[in-house]
KOLGU-4560 file (N, C-alpha, C; in nm, 3 decimals, padded with zeros to 5 digits):
<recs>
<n_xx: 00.791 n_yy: 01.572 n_zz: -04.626 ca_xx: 00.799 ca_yy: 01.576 ca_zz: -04.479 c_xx: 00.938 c_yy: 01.625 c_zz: -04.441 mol: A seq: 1 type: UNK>
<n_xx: 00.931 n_yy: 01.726 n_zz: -04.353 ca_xx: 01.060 ca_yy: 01.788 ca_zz: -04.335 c_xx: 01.150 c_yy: 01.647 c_zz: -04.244 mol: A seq: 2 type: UNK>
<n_xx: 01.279 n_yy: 01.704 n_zz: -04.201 ca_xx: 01.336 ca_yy: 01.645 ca_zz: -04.137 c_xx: 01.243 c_yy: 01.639 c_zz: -03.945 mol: A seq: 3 type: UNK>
<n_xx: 01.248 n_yy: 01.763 n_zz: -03.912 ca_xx: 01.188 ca_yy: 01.756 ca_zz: -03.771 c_xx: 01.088 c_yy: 01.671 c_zz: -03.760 mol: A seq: 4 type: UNK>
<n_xx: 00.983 n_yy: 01.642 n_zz: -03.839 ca_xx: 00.848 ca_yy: 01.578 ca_zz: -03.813 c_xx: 00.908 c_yy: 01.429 c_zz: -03.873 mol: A seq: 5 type: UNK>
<n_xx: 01.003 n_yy: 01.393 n_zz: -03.921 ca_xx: 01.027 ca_yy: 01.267 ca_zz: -03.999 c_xx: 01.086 c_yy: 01.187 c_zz: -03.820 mol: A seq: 6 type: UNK>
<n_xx: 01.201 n_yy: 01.303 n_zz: -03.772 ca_xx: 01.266 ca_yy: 01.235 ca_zz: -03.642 c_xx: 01.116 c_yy: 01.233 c_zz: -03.562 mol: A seq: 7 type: UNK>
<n_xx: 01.000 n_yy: 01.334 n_zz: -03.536 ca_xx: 00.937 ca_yy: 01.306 ca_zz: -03.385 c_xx: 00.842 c_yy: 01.190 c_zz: -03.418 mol: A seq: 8 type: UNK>
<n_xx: 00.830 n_yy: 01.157 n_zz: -03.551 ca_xx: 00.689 ca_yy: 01.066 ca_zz: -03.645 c_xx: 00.790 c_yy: 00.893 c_zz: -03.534 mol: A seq: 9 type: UNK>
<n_xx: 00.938 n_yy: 00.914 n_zz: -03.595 ca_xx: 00.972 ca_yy: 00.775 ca_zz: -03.582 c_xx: 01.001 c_yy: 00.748 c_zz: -03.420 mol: A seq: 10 type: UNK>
<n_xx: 00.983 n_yy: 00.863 n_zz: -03.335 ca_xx: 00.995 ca_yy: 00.857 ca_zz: -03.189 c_xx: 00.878 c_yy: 00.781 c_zz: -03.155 mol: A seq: 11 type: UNK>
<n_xx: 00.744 n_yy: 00.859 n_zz: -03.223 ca_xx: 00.631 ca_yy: 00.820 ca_zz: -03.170 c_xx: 00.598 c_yy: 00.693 c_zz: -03.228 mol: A seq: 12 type: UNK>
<n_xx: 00.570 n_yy: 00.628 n_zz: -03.278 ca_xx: 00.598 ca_yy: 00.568 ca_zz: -03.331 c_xx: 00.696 c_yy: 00.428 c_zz: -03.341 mol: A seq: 13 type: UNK>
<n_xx: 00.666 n_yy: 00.331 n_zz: -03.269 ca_xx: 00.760 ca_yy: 00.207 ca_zz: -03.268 c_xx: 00.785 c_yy: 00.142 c_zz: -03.444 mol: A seq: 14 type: UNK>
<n_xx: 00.920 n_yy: 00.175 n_zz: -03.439 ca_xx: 00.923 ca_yy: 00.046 ca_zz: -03.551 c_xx: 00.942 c_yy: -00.120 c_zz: -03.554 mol: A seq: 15 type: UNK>
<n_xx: 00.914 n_yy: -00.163 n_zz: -03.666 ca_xx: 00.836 ca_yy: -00.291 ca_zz: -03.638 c_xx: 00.951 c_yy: -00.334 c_zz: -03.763 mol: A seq: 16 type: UNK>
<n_xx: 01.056 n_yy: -00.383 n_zz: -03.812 ca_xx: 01.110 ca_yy: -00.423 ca_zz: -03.928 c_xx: 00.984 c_yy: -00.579 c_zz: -03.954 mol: A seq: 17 type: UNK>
<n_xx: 01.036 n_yy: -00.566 n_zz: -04.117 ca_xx: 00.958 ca_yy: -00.660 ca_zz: -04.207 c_xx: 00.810 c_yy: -00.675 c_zz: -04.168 mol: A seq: 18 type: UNK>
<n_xx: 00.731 n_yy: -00.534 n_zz: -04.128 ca_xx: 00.582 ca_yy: -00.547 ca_zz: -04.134 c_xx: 00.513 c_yy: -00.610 c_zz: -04.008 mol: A seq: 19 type: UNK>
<n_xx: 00.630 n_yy: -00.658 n_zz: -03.911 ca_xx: 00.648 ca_yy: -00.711 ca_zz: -03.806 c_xx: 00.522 c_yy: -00.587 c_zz: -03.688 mol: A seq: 20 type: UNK>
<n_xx: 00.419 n_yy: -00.699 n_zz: -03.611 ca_xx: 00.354 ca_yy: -00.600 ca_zz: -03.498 c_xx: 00.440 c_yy: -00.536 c_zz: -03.390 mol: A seq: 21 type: UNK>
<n_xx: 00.428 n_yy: -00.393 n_zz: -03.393 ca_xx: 00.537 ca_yy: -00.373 ca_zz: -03.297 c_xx: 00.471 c_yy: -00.432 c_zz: -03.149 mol: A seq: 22 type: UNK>
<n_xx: 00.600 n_yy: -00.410 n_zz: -03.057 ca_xx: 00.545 ca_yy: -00.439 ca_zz: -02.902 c_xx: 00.422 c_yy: -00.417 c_zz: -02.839 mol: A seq: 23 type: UNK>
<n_xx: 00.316 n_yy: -00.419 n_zz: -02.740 ca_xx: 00.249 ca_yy: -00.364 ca_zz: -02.686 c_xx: 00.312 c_yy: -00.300 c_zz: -02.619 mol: A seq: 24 type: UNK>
<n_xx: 00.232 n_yy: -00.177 n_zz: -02.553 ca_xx: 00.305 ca_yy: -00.058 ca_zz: -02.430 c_xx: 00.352 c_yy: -00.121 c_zz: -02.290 mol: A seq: 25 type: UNK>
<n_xx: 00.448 n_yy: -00.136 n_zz: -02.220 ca_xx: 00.476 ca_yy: -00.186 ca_zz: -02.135 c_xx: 00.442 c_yy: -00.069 c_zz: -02.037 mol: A seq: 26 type: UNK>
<n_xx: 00.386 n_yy: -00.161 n_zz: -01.902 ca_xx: 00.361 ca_yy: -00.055 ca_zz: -01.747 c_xx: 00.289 c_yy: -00.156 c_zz: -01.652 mol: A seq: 27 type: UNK>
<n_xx: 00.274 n_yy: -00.085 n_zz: -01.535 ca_xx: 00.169 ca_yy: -00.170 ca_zz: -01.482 c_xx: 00.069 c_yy: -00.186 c_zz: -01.491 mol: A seq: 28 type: UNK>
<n_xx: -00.014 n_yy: -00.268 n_zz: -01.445 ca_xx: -00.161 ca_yy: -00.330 ca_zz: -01.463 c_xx: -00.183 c_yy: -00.334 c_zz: -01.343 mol: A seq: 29 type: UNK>
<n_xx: -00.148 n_yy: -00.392 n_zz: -01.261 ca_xx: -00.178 ca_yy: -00.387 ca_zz: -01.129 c_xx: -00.101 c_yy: -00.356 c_zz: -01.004 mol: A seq: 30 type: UNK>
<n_xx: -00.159 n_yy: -00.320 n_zz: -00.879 ca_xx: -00.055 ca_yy: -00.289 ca_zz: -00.724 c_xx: -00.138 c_yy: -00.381 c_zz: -00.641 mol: A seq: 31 type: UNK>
<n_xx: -00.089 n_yy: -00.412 n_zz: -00.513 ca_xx: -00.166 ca_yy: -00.473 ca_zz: -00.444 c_xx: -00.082 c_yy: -00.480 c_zz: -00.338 mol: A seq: 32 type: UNK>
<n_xx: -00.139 n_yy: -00.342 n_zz: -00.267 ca_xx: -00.262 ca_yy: -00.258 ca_zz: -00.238 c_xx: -00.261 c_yy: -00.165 c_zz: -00.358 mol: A seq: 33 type: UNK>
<n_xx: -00.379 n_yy: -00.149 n_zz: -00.424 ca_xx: -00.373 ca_yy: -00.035 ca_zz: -00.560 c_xx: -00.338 c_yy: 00.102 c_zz: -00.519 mol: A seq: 34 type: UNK>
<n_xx: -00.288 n_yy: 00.169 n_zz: -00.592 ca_xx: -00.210 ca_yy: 00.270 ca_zz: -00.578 c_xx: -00.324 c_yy: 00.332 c_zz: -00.516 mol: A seq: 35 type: UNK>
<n_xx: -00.311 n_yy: 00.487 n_zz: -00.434 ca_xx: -00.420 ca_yy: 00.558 ca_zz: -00.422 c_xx: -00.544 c_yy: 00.515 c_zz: -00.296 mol: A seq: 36 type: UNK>
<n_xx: -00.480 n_yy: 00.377 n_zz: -00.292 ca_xx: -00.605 ca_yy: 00.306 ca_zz: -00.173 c_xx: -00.547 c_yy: 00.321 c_zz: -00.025 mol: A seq: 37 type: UNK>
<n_xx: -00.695 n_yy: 00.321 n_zz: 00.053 ca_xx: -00.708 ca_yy: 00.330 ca_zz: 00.174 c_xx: -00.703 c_yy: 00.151 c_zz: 00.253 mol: A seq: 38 type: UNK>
<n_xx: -00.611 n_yy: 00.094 n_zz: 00.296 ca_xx: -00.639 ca_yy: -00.078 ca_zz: 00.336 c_xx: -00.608 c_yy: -00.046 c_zz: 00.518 mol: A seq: 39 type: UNK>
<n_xx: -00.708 n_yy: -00.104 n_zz: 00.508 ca_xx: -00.686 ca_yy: -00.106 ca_zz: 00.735 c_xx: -00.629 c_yy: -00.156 c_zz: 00.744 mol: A seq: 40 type: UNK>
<n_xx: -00.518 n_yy: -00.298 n_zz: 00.744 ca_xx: -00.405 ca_yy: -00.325 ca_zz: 00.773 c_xx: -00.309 c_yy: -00.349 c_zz: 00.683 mol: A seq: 41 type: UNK>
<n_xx: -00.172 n_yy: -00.329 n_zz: 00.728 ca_xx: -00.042 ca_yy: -00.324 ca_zz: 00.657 c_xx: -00.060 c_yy: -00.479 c_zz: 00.616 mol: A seq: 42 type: UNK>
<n_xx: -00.029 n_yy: -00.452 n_zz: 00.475 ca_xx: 00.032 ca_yy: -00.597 ca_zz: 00.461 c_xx: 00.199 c_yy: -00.620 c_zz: 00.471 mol: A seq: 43 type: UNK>
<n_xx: 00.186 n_yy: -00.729 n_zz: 00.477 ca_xx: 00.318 ca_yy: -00.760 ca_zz: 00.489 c_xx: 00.436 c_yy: -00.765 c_zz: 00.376 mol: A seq: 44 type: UNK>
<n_xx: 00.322 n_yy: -00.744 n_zz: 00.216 ca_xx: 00.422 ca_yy: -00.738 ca_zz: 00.082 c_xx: 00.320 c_yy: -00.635 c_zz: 00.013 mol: A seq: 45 type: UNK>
<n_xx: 00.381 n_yy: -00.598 n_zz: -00.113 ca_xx: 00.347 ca_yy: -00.530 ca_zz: -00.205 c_xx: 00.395 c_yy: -00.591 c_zz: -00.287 mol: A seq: 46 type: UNK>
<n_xx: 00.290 n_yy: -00.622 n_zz: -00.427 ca_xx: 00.268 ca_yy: -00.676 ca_zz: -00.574 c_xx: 00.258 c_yy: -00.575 c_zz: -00.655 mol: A seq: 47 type: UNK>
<n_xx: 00.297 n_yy: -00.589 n_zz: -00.732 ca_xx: 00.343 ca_yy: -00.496 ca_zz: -00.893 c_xx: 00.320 c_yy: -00.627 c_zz: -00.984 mol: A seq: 48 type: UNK>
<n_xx: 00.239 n_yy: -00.595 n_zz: -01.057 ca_xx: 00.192 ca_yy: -00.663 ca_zz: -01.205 c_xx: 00.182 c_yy: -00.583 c_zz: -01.317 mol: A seq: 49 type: UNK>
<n_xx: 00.272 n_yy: -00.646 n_zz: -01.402 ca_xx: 00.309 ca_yy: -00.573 ca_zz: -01.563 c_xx: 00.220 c_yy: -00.642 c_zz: -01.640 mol: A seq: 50 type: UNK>
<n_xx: 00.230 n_yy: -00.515 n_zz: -01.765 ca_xx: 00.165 ca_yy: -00.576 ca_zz: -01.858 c_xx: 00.220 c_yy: -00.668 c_zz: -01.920 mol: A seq: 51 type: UNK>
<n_xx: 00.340 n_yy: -00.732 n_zz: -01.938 ca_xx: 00.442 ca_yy: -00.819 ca_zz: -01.985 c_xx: 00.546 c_yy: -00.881 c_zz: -01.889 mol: A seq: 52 type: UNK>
<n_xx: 00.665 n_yy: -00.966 n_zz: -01.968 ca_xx: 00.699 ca_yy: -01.031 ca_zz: -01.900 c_xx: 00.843 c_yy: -00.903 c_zz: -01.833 mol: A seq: 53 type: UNK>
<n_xx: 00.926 n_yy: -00.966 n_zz: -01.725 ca_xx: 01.012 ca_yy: -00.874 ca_zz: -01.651 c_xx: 01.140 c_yy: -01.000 c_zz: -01.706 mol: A seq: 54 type: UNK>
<n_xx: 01.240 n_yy: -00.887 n_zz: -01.706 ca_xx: 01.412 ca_yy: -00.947 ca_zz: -01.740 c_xx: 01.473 c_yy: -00.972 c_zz: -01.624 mol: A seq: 55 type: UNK>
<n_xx: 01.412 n_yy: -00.828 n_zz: -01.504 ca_xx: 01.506 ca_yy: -00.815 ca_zz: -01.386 c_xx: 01.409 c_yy: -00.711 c_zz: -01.331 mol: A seq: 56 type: UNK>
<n_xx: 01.460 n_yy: -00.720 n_zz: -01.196 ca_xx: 01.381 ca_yy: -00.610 ca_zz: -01.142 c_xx: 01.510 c_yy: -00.532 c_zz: -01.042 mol: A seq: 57 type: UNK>
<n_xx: 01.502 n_yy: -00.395 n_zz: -01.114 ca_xx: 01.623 ca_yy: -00.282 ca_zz: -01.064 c_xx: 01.621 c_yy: -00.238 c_zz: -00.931 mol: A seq: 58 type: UNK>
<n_xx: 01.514 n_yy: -00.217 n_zz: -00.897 ca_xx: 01.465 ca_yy: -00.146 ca_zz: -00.746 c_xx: 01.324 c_yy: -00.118 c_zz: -00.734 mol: A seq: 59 type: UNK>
<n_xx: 01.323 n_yy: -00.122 n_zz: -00.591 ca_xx: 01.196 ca_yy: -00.146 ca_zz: -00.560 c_xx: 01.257 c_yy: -00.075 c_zz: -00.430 mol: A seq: 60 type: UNK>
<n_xx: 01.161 n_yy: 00.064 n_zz: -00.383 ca_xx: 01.183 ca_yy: 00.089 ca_zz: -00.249 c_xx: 00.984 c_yy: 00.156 c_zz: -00.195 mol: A seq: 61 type: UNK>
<n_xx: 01.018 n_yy: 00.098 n_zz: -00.103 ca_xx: 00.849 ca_yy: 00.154 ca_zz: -00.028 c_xx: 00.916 c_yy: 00.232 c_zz: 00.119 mol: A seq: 62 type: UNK>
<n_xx: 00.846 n_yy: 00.336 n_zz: 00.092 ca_xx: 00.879 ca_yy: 00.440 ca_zz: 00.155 c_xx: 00.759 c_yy: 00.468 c_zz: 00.237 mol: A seq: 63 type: UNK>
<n_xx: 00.801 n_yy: 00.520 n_zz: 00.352 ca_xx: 00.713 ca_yy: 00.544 ca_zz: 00.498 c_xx: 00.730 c_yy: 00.740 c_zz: 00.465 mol: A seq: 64 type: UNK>
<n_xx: 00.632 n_yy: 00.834 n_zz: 00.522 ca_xx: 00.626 ca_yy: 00.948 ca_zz: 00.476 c_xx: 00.757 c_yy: 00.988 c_zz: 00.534 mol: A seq: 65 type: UNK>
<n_xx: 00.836 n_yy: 00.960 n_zz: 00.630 ca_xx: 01.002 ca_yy: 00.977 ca_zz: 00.679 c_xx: 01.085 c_yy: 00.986 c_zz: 00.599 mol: A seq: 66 type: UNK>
<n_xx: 01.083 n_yy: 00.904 n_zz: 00.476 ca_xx: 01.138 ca_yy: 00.847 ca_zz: 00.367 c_xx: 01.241 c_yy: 00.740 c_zz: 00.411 mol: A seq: 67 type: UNK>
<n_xx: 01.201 n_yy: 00.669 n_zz: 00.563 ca_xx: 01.245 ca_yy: 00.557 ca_zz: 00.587 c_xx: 01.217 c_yy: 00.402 c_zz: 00.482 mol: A seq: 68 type: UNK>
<n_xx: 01.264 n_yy: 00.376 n_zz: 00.474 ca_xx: 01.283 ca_yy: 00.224 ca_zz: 00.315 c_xx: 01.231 c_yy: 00.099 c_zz: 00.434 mol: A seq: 69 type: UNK>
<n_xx: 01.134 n_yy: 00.073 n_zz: 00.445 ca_xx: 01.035 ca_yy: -00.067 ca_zz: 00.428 c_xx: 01.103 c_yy: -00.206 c_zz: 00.378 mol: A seq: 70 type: UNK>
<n_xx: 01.149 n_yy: -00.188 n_zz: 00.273 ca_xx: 01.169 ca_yy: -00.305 ca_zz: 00.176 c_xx: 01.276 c_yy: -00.346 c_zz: 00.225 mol: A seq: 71 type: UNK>
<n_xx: 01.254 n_yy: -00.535 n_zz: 00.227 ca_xx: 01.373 ca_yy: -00.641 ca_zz: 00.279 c_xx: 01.398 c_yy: -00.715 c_zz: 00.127 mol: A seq: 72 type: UNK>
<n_xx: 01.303 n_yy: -00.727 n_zz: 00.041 ca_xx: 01.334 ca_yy: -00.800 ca_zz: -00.106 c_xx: 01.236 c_yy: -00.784 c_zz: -00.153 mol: A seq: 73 type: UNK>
<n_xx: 01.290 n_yy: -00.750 n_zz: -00.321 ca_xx: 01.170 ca_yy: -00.722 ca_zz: -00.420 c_xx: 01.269 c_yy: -00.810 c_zz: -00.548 mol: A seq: 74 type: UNK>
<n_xx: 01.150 n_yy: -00.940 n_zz: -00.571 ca_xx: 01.159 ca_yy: -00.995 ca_zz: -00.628 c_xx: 01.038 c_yy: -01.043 c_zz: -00.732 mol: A seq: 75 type: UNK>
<n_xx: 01.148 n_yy: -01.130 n_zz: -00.860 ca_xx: 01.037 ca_yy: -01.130 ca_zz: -00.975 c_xx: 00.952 c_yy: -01.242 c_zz: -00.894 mol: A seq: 76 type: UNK>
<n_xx: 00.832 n_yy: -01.293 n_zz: -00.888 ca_xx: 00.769 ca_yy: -01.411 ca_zz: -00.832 c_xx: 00.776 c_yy: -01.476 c_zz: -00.927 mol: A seq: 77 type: UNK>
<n_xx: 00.829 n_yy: -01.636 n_zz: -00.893 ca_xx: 00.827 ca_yy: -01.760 ca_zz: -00.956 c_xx: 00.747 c_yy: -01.805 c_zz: -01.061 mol: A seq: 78 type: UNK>
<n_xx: 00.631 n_yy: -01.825 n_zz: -00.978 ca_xx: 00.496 ca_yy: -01.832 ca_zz: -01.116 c_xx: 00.467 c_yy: -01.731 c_zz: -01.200 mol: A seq: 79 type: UNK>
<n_xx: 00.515 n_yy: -01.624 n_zz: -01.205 ca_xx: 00.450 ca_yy: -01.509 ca_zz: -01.272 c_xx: 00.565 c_yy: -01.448 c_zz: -01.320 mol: A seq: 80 type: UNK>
<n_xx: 00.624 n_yy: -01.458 n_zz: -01.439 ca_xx: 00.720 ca_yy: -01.359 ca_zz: -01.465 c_xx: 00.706 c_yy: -01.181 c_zz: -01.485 mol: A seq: 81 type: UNK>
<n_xx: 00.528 n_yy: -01.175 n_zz: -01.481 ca_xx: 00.490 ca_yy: -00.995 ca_zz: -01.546 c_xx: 00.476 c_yy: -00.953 c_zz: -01.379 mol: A seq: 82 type: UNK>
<n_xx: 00.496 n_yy: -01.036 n_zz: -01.231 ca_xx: 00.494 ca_yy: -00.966 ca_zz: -01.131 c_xx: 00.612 c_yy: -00.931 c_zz: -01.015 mol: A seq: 83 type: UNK>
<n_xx: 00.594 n_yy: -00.860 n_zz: -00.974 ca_xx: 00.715 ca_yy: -00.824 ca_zz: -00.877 c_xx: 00.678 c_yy: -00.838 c_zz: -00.679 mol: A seq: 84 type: UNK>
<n_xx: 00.688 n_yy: -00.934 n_zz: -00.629 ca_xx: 00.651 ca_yy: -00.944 ca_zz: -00.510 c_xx: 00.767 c_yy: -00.847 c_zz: -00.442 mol: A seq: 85 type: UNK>
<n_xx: 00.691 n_yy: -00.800 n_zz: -00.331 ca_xx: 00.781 ca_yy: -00.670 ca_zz: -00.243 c_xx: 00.800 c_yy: -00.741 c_zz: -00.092 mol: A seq: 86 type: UNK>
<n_xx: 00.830 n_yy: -00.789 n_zz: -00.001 ca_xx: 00.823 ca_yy: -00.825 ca_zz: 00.175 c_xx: 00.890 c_yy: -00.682 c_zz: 00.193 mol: A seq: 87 type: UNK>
<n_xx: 00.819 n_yy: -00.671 n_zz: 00.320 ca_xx: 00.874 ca_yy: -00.560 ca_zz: 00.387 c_xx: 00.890 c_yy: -00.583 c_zz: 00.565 mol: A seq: 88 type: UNK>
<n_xx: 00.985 n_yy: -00.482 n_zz: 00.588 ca_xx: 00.992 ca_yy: -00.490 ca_zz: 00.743 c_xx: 00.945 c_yy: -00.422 c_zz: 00.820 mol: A seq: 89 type: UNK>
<n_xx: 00.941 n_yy: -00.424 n_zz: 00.951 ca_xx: 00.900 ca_yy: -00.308 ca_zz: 01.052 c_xx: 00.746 c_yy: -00.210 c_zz: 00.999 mol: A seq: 90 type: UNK>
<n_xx: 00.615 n_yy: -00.254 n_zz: 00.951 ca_xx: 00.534 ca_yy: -00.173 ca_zz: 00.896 c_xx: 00.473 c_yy: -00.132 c_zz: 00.995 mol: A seq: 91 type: UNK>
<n_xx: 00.441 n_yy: 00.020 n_zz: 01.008 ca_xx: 00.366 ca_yy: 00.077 ca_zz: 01.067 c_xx: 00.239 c_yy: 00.115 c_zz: 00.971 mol: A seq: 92 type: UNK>
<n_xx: 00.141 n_yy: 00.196 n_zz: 01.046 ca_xx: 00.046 ca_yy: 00.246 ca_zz: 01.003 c_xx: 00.100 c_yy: 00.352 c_zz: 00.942 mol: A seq: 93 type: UNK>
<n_xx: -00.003 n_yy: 00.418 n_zz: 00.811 ca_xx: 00.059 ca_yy: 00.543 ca_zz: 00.752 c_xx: 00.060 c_yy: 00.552 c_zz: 00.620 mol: A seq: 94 type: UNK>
<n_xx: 00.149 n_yy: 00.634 n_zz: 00.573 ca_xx: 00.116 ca_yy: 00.656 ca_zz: 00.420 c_xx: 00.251 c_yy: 00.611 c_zz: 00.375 mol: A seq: 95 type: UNK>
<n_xx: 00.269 n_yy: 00.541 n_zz: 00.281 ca_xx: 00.386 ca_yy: 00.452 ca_zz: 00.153 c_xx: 00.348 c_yy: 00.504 c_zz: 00.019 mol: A seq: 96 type: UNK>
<n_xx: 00.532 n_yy: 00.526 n_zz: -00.012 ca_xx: 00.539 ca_yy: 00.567 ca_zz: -00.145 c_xx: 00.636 c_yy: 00.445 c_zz: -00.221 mol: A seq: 97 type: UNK>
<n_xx: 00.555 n_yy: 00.369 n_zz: -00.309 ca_xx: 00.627 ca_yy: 00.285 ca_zz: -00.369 c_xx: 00.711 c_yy: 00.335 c_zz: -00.508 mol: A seq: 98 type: UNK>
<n_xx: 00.857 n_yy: 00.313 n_zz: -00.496 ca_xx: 00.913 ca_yy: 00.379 ca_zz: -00.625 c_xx: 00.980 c_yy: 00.254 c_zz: -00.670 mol: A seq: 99 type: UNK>
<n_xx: 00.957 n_yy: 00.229 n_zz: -00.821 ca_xx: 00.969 ca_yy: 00.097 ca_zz: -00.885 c_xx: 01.078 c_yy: 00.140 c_zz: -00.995 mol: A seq: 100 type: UNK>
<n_xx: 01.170 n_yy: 00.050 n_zz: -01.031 ca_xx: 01.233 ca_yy: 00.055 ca_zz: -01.128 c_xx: 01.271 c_yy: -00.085 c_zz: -01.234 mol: A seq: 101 type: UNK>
<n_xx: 01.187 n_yy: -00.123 n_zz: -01.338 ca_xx: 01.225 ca_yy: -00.282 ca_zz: -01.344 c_xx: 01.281 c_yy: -00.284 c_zz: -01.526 mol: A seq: 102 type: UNK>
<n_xx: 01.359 n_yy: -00.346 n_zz: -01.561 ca_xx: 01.381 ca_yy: -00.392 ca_zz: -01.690 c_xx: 01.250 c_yy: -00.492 c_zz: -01.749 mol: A seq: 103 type: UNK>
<n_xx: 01.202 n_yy: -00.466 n_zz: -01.863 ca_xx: 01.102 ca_yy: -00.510 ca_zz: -01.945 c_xx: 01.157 c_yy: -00.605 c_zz: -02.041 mol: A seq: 104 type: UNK>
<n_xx: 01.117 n_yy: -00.750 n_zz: -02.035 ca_xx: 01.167 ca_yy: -00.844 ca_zz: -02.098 c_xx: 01.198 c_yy: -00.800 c_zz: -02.259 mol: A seq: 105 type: UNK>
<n_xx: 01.176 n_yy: -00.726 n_zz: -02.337 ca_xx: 01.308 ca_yy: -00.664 ca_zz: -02.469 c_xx: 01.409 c_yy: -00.553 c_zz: -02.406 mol: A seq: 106 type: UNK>
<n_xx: 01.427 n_yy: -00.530 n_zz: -02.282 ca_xx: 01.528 ca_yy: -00.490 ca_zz: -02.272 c_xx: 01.518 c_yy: -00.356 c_zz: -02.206 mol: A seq: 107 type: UNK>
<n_xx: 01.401 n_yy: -00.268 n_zz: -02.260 ca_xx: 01.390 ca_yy: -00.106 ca_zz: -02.217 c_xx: 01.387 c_yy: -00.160 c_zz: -02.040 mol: A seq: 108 type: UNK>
<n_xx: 01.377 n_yy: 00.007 n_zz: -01.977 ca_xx: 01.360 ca_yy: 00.057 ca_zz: -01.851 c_xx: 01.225 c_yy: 00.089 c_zz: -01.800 mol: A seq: 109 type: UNK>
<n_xx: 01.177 n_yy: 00.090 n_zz: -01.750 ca_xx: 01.053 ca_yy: 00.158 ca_zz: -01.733 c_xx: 01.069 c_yy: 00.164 c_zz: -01.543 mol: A seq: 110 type: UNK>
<n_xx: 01.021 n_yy: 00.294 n_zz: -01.485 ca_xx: 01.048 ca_yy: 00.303 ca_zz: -01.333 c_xx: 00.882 c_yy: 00.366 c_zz: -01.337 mol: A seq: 111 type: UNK>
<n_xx: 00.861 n_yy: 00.409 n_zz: -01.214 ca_xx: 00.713 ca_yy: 00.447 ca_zz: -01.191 c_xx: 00.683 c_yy: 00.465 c_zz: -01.014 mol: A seq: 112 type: UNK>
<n_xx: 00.615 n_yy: 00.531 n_zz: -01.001 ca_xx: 00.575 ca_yy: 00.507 ca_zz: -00.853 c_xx: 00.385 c_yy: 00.521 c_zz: -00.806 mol: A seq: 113 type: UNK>
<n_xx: 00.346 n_yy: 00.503 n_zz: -00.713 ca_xx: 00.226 ca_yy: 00.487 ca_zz: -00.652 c_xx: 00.238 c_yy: 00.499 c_zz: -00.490 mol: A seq: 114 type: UNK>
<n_xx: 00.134 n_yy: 00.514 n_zz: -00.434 ca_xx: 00.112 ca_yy: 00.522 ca_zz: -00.317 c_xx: -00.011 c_yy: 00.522 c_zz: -00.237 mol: A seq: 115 type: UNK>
<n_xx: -00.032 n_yy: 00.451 n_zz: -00.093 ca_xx: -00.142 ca_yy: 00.383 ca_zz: -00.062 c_xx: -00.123 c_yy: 00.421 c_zz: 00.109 mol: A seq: 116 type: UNK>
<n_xx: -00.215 n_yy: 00.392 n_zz: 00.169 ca_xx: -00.236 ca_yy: 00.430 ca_zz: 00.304 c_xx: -00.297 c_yy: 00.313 c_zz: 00.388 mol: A seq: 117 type: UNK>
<n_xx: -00.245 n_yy: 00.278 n_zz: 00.483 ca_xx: -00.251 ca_yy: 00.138 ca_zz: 00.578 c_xx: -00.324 c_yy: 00.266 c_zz: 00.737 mol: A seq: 118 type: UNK>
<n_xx: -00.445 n_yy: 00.215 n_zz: 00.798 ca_xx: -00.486 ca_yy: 00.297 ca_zz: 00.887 c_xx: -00.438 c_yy: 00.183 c_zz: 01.019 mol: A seq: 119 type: UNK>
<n_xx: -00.396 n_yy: 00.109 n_zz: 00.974 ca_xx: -00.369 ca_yy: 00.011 ca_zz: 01.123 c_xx: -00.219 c_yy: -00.066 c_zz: 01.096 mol: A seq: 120 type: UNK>
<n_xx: -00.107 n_yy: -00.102 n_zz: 01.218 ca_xx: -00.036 ca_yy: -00.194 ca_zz: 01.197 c_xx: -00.078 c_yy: -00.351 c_zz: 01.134 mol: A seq: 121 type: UNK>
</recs>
């Protein structure tokens, strides 16, 4: 095996020392409102659920099509360490772009975004 395919084999590829299962894939599992959806009224928060547990959560901004920022606090929720509760302010009707950025309890980054449409205040 040359060198090139030896480096992209161990990219792809998680290592696992001593035979050890590597990680599962970290991302989300869930939004709420799910990404892509149509909900007749604004809620008042947005939920992010990981597939695992969270270290910290980096940023969290929900965006109005203005690219006016929504968000008053995005925090990990208490009972749930794999979710990220969002409150927001001032919601109008309209279309939101949620852009996420959270640390994954071993440490990596993972950011992501989604977006959903509220037809009523």
């Amino acid at each position: 095996m040359g060198l090139l395919s030896s480096l992209i084999r161990r990219e792809a590829i998680p290592y696992a020392p001593g035979g050890a299962t590597a990680p599962a894939p970290f991302g989300v599992r869930s939004t709420r409102p799910a990404g892509g959806s149509l909900v007749r009224y604004l809620p008042a928060q947005v939920t992010l659920t990981f597939a695992g547990r969270l270290r910290r959560v980096i940023s969290v901004r929900v965006l109005d099509a203005r690219g006016i920022n929504h968000t008053v606090t995005a925090r990990r929720d208490p009972r749930n360490a794999a979710r990220v509760v969002v409150r927001m302010r001032h919601p109008r009707a309209g279309t939101y772009t949620v852009r996420w950025k959270v640390q994954a309890g071993d440490g990596h980054s993972a950011a992501g975004t989604f977006t959903f449409r509220a037809s009523r205040r």
